[in-house]
py3Dmol code that shows the C-alpha trace and the ligand (Angstrom):
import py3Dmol

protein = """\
ATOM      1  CA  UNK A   1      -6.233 -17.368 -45.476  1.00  0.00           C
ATOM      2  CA  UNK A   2      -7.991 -15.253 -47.592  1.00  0.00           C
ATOM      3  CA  UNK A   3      -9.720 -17.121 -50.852  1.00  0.00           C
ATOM      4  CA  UNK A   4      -8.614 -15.339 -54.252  1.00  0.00           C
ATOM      5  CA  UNK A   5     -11.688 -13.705 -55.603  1.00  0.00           C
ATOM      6  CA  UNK A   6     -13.868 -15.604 -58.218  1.00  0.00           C
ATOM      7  CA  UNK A   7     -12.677 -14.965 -61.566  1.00  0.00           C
ATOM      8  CA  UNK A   8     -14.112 -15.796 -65.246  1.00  0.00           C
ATOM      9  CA  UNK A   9     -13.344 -15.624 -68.463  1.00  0.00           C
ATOM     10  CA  UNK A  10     -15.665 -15.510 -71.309  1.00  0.00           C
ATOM     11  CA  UNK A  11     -15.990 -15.078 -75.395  1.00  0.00           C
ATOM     12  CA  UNK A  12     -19.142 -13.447 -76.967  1.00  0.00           C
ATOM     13  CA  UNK A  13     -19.778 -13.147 -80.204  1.00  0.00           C
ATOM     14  CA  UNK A  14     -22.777 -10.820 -80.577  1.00  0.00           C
ATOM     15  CA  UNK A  15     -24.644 -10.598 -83.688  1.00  0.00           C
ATOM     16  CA  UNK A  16     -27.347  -7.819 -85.236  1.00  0.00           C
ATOM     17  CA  UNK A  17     -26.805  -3.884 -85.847  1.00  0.00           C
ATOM     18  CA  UNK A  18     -23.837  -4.035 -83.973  1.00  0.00           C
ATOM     19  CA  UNK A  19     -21.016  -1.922 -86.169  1.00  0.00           C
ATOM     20  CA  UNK A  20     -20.903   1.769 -87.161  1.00  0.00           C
ATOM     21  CA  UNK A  21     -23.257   2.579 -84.351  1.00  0.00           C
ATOM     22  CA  UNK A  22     -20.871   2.954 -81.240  1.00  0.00           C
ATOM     23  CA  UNK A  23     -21.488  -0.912 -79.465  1.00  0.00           C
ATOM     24  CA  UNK A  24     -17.535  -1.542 -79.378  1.00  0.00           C
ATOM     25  CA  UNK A  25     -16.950   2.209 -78.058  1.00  0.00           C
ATOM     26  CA  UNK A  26     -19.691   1.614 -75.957  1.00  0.00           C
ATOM     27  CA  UNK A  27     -17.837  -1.915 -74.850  1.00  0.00           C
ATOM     28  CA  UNK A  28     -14.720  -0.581 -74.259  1.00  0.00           C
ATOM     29  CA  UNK A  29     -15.835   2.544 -71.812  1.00  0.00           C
ATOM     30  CA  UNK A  30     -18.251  -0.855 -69.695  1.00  0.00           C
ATOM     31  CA  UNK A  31     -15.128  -3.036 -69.311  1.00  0.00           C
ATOM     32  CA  UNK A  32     -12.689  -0.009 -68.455  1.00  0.00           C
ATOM     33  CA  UNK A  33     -15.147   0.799 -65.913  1.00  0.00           C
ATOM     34  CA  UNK A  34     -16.173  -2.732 -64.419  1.00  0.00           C
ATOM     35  CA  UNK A  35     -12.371  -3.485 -64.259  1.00  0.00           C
ATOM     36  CA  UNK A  36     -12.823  -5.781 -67.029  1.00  0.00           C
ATOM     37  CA  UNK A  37      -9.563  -6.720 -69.027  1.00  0.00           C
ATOM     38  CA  UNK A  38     -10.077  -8.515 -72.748  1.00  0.00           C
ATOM     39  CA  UNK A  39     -10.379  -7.368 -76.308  1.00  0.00           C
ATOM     40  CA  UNK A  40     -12.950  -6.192 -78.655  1.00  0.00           C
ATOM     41  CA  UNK A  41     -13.062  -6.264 -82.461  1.00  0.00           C
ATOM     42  CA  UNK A  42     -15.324  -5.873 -85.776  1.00  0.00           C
ATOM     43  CA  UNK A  43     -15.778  -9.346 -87.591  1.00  0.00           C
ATOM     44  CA  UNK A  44     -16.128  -9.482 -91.352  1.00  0.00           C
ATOM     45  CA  UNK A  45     -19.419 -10.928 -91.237  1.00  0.00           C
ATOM     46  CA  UNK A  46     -21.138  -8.109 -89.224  1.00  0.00           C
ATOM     47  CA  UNK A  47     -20.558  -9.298 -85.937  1.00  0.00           C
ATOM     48  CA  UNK A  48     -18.693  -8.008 -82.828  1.00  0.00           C
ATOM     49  CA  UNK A  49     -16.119 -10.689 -80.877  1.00  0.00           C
ATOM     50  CA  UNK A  50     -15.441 -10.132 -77.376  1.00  0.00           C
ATOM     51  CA  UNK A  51     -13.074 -11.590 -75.077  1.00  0.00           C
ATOM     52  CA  UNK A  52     -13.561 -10.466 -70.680  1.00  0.00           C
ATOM     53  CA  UNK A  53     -12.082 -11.878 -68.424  1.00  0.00           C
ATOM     54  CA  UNK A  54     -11.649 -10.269 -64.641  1.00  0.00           C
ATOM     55  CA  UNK A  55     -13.968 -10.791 -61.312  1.00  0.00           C
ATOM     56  CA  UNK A  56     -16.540 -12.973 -62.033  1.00  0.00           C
ATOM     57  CA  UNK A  57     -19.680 -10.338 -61.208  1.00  0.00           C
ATOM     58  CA  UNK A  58     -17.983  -7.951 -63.483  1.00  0.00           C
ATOM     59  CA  UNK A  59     -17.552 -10.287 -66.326  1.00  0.00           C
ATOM     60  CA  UNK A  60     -21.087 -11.380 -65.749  1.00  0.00           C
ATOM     61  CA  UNK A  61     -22.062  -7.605 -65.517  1.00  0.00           C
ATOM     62  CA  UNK A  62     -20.321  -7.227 -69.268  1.00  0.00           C
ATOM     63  CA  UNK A  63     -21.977 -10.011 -70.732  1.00  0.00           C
ATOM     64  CA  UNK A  64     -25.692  -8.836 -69.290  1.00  0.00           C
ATOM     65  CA  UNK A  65     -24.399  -5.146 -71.413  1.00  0.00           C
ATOM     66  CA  UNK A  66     -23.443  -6.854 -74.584  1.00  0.00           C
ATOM     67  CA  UNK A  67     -27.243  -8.619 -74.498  1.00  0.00           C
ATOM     68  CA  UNK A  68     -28.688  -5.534 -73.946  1.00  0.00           C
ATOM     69  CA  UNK A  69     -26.423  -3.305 -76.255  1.00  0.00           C
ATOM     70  CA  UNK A  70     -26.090   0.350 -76.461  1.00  0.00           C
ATOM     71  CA  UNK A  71     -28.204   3.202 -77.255  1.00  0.00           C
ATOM     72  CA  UNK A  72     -27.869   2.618 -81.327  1.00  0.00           C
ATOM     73  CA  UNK A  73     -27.349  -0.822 -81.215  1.00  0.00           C
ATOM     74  CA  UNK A  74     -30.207  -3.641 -81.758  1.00  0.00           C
ATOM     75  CA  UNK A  75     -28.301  -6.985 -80.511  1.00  0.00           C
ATOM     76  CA  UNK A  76     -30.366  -9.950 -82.120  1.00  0.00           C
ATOM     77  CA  UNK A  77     -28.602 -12.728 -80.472  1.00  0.00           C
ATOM     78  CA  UNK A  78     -25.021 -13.750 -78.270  1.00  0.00           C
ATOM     79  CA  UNK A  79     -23.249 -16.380 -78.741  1.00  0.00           C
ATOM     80  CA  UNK A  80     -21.354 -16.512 -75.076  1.00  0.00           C
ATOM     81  CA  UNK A  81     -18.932 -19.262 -74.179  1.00  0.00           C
ATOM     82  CA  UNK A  82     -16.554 -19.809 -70.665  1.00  0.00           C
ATOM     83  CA  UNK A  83     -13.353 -20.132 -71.969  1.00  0.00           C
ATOM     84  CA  UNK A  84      -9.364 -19.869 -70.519  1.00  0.00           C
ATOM     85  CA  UNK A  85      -7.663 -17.157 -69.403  1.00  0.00           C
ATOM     86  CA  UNK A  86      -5.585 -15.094 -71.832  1.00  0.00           C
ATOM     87  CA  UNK A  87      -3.928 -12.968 -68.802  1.00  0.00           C
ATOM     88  CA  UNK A  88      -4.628  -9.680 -70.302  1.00  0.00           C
ATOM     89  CA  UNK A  89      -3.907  -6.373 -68.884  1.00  0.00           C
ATOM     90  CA  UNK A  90      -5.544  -4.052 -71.020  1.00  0.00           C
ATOM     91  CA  UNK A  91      -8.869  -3.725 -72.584  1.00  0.00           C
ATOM     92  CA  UNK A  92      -8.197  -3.224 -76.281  1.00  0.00           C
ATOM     93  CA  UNK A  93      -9.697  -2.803 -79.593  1.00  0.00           C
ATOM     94  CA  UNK A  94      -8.723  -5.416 -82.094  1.00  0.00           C
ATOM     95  CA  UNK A  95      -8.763  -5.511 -85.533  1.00  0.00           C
ATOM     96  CA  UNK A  96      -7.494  -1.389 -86.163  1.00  0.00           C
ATOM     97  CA  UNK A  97      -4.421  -0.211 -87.307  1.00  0.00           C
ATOM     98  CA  UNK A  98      -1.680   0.692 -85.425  1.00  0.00           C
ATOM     99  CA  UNK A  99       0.060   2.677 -88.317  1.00  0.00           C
ATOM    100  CA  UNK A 100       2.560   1.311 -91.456  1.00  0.00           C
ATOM    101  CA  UNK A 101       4.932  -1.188 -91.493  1.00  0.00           C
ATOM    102  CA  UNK A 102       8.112  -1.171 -93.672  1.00  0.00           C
ATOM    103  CA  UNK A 103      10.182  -4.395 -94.469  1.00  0.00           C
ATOM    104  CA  UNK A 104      13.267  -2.737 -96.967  1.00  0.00           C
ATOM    105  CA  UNK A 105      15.962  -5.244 -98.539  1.00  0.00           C
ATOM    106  CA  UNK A 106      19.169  -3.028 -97.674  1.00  0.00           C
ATOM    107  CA  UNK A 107      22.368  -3.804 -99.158  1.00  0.00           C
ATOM    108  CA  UNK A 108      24.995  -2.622 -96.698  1.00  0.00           C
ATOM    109  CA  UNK A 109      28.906  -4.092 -95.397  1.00  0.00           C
ATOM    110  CA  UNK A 110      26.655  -6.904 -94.775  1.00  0.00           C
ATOM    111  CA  UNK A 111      22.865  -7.469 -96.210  1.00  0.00           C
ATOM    112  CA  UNK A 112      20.003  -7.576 -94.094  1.00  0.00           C
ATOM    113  CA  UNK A 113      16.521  -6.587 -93.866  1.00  0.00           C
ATOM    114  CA  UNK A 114      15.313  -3.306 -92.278  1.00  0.00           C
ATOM    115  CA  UNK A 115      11.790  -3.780 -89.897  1.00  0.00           C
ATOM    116  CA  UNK A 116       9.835  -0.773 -89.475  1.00  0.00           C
ATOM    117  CA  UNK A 117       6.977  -0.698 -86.931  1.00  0.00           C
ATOM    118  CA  UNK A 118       5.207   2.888 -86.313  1.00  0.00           C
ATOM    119  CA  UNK A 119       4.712   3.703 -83.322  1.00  0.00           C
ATOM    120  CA  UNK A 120       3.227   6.995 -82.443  1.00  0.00           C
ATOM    121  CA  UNK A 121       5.290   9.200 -84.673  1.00  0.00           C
ATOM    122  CA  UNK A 122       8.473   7.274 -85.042  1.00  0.00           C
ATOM    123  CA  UNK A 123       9.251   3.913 -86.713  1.00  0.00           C
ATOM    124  CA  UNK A 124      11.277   1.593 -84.375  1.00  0.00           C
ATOM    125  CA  UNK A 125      12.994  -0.556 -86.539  1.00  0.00           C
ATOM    126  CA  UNK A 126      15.551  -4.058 -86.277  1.00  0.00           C
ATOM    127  CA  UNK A 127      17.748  -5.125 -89.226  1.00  0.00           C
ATOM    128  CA  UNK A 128      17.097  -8.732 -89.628  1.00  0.00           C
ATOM    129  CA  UNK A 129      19.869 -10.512 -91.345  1.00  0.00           C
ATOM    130  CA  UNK A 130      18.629 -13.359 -93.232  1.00  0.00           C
ATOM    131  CA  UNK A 131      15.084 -12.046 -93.306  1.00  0.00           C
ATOM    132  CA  UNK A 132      11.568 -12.603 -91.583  1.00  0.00           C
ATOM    133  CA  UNK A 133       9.708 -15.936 -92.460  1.00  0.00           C
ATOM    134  CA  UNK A 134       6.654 -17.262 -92.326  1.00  0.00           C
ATOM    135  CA  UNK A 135       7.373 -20.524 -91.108  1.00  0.00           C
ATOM    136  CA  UNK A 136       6.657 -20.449 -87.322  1.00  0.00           C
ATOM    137  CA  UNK A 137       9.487 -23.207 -86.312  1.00  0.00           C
ATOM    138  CA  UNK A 138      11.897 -20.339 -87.614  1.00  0.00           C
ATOM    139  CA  UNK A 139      13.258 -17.730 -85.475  1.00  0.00           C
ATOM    140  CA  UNK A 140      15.037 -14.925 -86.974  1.00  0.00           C
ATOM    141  CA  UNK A 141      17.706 -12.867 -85.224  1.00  0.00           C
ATOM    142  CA  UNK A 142      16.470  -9.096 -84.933  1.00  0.00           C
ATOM    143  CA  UNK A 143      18.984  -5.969 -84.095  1.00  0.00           C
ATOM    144  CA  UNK A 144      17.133  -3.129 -82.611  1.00  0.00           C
ATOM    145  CA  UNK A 145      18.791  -0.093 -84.343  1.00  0.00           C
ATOM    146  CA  UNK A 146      16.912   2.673 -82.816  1.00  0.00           C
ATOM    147  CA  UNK A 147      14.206   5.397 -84.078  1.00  0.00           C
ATOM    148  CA  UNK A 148      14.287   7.068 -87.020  1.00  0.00           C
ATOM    149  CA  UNK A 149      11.608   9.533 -88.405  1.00  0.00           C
ATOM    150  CA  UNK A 150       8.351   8.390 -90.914  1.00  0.00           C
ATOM    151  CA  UNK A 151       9.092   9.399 -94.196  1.00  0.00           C
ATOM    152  CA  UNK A 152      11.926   8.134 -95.421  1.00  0.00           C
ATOM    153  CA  UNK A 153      11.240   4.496 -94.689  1.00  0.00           C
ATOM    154  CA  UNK A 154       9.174   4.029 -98.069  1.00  0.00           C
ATOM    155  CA  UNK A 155      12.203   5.443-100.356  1.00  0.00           C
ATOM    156  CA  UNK A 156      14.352   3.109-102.872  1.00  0.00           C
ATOM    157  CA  UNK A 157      17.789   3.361-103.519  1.00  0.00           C
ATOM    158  CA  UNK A 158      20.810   1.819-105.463  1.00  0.00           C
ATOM    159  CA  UNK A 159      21.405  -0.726-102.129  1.00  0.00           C
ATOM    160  CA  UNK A 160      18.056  -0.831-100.768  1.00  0.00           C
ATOM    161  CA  UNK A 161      14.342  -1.524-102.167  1.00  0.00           C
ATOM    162  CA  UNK A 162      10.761  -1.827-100.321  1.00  0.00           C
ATOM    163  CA  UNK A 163      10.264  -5.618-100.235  1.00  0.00           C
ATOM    164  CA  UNK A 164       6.837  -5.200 -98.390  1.00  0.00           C
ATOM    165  CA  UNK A 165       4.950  -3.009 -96.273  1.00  0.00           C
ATOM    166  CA  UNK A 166       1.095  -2.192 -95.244  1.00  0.00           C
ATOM    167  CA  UNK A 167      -0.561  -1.800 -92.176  1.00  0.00           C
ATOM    168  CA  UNK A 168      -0.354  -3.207 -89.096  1.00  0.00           C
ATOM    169  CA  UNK A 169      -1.813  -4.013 -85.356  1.00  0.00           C
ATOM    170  CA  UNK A 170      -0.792  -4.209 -81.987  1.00  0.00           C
ATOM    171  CA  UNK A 171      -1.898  -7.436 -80.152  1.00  0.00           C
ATOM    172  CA  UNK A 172      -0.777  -9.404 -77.368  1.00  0.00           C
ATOM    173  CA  UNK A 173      -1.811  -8.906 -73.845  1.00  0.00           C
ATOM    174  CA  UNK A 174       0.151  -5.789 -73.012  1.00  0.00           C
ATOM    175  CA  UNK A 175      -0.479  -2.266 -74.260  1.00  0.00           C
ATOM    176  CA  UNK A 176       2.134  -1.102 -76.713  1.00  0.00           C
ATOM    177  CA  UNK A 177       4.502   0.791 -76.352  1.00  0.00           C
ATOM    178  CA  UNK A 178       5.135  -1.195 -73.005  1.00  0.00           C
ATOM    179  CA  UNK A 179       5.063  -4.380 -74.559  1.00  0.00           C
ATOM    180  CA  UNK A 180       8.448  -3.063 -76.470  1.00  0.00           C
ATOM    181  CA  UNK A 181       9.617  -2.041 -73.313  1.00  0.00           C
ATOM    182  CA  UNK A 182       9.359  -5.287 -71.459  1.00  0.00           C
ATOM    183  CA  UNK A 183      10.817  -7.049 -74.663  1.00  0.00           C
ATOM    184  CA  UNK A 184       7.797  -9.156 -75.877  1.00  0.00           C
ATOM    185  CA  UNK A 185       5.592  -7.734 -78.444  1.00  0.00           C
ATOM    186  CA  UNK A 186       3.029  -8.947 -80.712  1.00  0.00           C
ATOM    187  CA  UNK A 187       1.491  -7.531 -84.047  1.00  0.00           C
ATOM    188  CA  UNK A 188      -0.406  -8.753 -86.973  1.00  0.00           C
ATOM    189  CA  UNK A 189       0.867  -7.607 -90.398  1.00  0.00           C
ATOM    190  CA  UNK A 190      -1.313  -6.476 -93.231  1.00  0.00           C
ATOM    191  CA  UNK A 191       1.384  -6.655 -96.116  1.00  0.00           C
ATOM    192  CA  UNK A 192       1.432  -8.229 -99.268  1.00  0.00           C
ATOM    193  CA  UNK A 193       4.243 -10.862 -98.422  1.00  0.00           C
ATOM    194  CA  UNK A 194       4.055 -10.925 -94.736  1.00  0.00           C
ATOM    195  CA  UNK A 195       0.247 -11.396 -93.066  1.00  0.00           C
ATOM    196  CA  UNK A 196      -0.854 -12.518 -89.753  1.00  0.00           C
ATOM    197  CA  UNK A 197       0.875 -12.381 -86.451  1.00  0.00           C
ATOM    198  CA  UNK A 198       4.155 -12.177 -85.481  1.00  0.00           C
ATOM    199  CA  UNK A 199       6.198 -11.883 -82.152  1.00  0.00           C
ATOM    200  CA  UNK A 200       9.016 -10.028 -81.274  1.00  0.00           C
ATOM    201  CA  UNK A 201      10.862 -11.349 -78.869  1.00  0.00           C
ATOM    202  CA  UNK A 202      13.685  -9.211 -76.750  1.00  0.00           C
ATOM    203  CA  UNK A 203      16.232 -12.044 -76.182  1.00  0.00           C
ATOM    204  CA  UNK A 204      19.543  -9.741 -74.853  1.00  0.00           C
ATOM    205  CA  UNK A 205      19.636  -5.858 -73.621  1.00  0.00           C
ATOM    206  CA  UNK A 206      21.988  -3.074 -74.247  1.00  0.00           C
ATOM    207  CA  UNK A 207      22.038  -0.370 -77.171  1.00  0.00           C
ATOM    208  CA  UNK A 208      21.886  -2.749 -80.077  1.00  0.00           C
ATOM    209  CA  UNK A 209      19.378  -5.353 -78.250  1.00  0.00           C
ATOM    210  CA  UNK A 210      18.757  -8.739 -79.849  1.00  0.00           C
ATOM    211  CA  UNK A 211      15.709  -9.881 -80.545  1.00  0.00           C
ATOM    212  CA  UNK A 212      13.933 -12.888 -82.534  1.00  0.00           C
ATOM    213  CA  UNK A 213      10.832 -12.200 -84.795  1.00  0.00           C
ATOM    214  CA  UNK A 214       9.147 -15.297 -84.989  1.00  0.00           C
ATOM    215  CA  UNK A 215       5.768 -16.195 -86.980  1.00  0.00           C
ATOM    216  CA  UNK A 216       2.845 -16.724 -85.103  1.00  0.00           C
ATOM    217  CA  UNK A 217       0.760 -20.488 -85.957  1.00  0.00           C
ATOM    218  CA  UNK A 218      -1.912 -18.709 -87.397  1.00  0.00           C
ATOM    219  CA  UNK A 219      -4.292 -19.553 -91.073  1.00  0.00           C
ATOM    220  CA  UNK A 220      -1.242 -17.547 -92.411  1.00  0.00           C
ATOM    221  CA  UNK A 221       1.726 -19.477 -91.565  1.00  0.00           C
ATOM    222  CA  UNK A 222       3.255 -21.147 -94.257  1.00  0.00           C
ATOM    223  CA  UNK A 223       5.559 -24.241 -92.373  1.00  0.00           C
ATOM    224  CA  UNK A 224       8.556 -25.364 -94.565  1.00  0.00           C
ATOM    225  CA  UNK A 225       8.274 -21.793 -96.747  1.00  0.00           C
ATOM    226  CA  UNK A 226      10.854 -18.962 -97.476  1.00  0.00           C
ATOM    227  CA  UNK A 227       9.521 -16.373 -98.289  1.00  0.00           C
ATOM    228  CA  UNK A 228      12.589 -14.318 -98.815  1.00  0.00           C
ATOM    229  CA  UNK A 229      13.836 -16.869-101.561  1.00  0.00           C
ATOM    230  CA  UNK A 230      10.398 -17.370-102.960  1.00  0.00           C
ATOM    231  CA  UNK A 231       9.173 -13.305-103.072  1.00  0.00           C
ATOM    232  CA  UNK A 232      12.624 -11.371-103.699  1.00  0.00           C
ATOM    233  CA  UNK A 233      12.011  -7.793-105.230  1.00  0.00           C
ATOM    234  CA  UNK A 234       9.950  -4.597-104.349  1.00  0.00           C
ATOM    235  CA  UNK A 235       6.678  -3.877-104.011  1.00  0.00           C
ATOM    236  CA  UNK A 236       7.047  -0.755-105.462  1.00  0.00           C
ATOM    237  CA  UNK A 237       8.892  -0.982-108.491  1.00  0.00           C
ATOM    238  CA  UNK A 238       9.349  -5.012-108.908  1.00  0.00           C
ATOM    239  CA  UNK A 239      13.122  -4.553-108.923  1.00  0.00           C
ATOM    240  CA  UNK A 240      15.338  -6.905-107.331  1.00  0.00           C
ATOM    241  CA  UNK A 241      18.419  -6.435-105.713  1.00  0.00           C
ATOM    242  CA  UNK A 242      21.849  -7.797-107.603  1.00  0.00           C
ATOM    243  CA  UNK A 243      23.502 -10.779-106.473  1.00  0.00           C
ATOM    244  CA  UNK A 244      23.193 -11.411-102.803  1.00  0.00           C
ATOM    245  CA  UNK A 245      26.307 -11.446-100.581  1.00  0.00           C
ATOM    246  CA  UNK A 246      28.050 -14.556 -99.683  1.00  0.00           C
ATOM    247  CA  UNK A 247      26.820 -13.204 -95.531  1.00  0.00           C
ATOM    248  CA  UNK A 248      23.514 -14.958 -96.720  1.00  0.00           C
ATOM    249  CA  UNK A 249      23.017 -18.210 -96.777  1.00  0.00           C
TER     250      UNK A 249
END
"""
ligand_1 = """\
1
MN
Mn 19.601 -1.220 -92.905
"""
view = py3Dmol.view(width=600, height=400)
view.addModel(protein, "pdb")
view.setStyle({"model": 0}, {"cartoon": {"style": "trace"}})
view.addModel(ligand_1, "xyz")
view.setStyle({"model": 1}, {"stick": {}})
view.zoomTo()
view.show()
């Protein structure tokens, strides 16, 4: 019986003239074509993160690139370590917006919030009834309620407001919009009230699926908090919607 090939995993972390000067395009075309799976993204301090992981001579073959850099690069140093597989099947840039994100308080025959996650040219969106949290040991039931067109998603009304909204990205180890598909999808929020990672989590099928949205354990979870309770009104205009319904508790 055949062995299974000899696999490794790695993390760089590659500092010098590294940003604005092509090294993560430069990373990304290397590892599509060595067969590499793993993620690349801009640090804050200057630096450029990378995580490969595939056949061990092309991981190896990726690290010997990311010492050498590209044309308009000037690598100073890599940090490199061996680390666990992360079972990814893309090779993806981290750290870059997907598109917006859209969280509206919606009065309705019963109140919930309204999720909005572009992607491509629609905004999928889930009314979540009591709410997303930031407390990772609560999961929140999610009711996918279709597509519905950009604009729109921003706009206040008598029964709903804009409780947050920004920017956000598209993580996990599966290429979006497949990741929806197959009913587990992760993002990282850049909102004012919601920030860091989150999971989606398809938990039933049919036209009105259910899903959870749970908080990832990240530096931004907030264990024991509610934010709902703690942040009510709208990011756009401060107001806050009248007296909640007795279907929240
Ligand atoms: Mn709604």
């Amino acid at each position: 019986m055949a062995g299974t090939p000899a696999r490794d995993a790695i993390r760089a972390v590659v500092h010098g003239a590294v940003q604005g000067v092509g090294f993560r395009e430069a990373t990304i075309r290397r590892a599509l074509a060595l067969g590499v799976t793993g993620w690349v993204r801009n640090e804050d301090d200057g630096s450029v993160r990378v995580h490969a992981e595939g056949p061990r001579e092309a991981v190896a073959e990726l690290a010997a690139f990311l010492e050498r850099g590209s044309r308009a690069a000037r690598v100073d140093a890599v940090e490199l370590e061996h680390v666990g597989f992360e079972g990814h099947e893309q090779f993806a840039v981290r750290g870059v917006s997907a598109g917006r994100f859209v969280v509206r308080e919606h009065r309705a025959s019963s109140d919930h919030f309204d999720l909005l996650l572009q992607v491509g040219g629609t905004m999928r969106s889930w009314a979540i009834p009591k709410g997303p949290s930031m407390d990772p040991a609560v999961k929140r039931l999610a009711l996918e309620t279709g597509e519905r067109a950009a604009p729109g998603a921003e706009l206040e009304s008598d029964d709903a407001i804009v409780w947050d909204r920004g920017s956000y990205e598209q993580g996990g180890r599966v290429p979006w919009p497949q990741a929806l598909e197959r009913g587990h999808a992760v993002f990282v929020l850049h909102g004012r009230k919601l920030r860091g990672g989150f999971a989606l989590q398809r938990t039933g099928e049919g036209e009105r699926a259910r899903w959870l949205l749970v908080k990832r354990r990240d530096e931004h979870a907030r264990p024991g908090s509610d934010v709902v309770a703690e942040r009510p009104g709208s990011v756009l205009s401060d107001r806050v919607l009248g007296e909640r319904g007795a279907s929240r508790t």
